[in-house]
N, C-alpha and C positions, 0 to 999 in steps of 0.2 A: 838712818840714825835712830836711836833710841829715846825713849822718854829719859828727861832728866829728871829726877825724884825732889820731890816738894823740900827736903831739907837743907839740898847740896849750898853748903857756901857760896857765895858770889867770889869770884875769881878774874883776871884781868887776862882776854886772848894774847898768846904769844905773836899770833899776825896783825891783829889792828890795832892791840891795847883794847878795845873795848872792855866793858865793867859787866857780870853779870854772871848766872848760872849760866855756867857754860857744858854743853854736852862731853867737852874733853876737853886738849889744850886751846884749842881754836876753838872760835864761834861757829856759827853754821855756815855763816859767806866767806870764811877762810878755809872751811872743811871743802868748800864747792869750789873753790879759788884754788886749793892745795891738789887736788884732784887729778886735773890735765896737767898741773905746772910743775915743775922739779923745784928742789930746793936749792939754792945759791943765795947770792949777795946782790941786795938792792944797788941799784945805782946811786939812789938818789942819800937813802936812809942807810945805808951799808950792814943794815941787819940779815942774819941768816933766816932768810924764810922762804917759802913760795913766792916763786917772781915769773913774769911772763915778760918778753921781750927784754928781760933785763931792770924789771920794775917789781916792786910789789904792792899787793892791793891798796895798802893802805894809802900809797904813794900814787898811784892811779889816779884813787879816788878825790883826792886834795888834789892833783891837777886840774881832774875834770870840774869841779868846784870855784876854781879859781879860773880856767876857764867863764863859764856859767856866770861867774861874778863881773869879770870884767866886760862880757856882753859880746864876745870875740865870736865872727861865724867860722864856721868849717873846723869840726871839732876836730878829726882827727890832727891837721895842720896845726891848729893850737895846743895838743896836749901834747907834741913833739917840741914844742917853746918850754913847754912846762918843765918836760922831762926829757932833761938833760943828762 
């Protein structure tokens, strides 16, 4: 990835929403997310993005979150409740 230049507008990633000078359209953990994963349709968010098993990051990561929050062991097991 390249340096982003000190004047570039802040802009919002097309994969997480996040807020910020962004290297391109995604962020950097969407550029590494987009990478091994093909583009399709989220299950959960039915947005067109990088999705892995049928998910995408941003939707992962708010499982695993909500997960973490409710205190639930065996993460894999739990983030298959999450994501439906």
């Amino acid at each position: 990835m390249s340096k982003i230049r000190d004047n570039k507008p802040a802009v919002s990633c097309v994969g997480c929403i996040s807020w910020g000078q962004l290297p391109g359209r995604f962020c950097r953990a969407c550029c590494t997310y987009g990478q091994p994963n093909s583009p399709g349709t989220c299950a959960v968010c039915r947005r067109e993005v990088p999705v892995h098993d049928g998910h995408c990051r941003l939707c992962r990561a708010q499982a695993g979150w909500a997960v973490k929050a409710a205190g639930v062991n065996g993460e894999a097991a739990a983030l298959a409740i999450f994501l439906r």
